[in-house]
N, C-alpha and C positions, 0 to 999 in steps of 0.2 A: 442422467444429468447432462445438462449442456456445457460443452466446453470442458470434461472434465480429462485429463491427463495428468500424466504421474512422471515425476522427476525426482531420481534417487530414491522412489521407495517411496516418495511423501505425493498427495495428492495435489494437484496444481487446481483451479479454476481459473477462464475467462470468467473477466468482469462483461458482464452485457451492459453495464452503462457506460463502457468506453468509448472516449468520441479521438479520433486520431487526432493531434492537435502538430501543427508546422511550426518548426520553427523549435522544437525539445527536443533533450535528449535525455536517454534513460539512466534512470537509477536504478540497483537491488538493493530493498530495502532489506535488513534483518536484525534478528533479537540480536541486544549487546549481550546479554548473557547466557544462552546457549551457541549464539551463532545460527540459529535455524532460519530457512528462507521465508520472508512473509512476503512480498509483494514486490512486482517490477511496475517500475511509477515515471509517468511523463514529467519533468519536468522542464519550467521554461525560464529563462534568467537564470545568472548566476549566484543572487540572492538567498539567501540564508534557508534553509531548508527546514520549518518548525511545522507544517500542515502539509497535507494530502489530502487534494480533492479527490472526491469518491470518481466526478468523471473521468480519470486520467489516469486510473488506475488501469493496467493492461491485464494483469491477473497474479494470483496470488496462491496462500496455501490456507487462506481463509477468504468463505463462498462471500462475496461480497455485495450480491444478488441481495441475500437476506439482510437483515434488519440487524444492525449494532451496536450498541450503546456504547460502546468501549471496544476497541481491537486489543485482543491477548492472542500470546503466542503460544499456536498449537502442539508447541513440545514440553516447553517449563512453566505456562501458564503465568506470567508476567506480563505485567501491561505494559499496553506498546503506546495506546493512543486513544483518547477519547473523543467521540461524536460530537460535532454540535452543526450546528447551521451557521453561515456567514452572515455576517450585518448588511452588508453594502450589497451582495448579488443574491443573497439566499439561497446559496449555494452549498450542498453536505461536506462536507470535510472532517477529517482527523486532525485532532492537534496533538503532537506528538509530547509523552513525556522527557524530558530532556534527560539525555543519556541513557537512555532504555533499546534505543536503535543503533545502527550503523549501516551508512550508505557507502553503496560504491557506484562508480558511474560503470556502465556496459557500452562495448566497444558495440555501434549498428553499424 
């Protein structure tokens, strides 16, 4: 598998649709309710944090390569975020369920 590495035991993937974007800084995304790691995520502006584009995702504890209808977290099985496509760029993205997550920003 490409990009595959392990942190704490749990399996990591690089996204291969990640494009470096100037001018972000990073989030760890994770489940509100077990706390398990799901995703380190580009973010840009200070702006309210309810979607994640699929480009911008750096890598995660789910393959993000594959095809998702919905992101659940790979420890308690509880939905994090549902698929859809953007109107204005047509662009993939998660919309997050509110209070299902918790970000933290990482010091780069």
């Amino acid at each position: 598998m490409l990009g595959l590495w392990y942190y704490m035991g749990m399996e990591i993937y690089r996204n291969p649709n990640c494009k470096k974007v100037r001018g972000s800084h990073i989030l760890e995304v994770s489940c509100a309710y077990c706390k398990c790691f799901i995703a380190n995520y580009q973010k840009v502006g200070e702006s309210g944090f309810v979607k994640m584009y699929n480009d911008r995702i750096i890598d995660g504890s789910i393959d993000f390569s594959q095809y998702h209808g919905a992101l659940f977290c790979p420890n308690c099985g509880e939905k994090i975020a549902t698929r859809y496509i953007t109107k204005m760029d047509k662009k993939e993205a998660y919309m997050f369920v509110p209070s299902a997550f918790n970000k933290k920003r990482v010091q780069s």
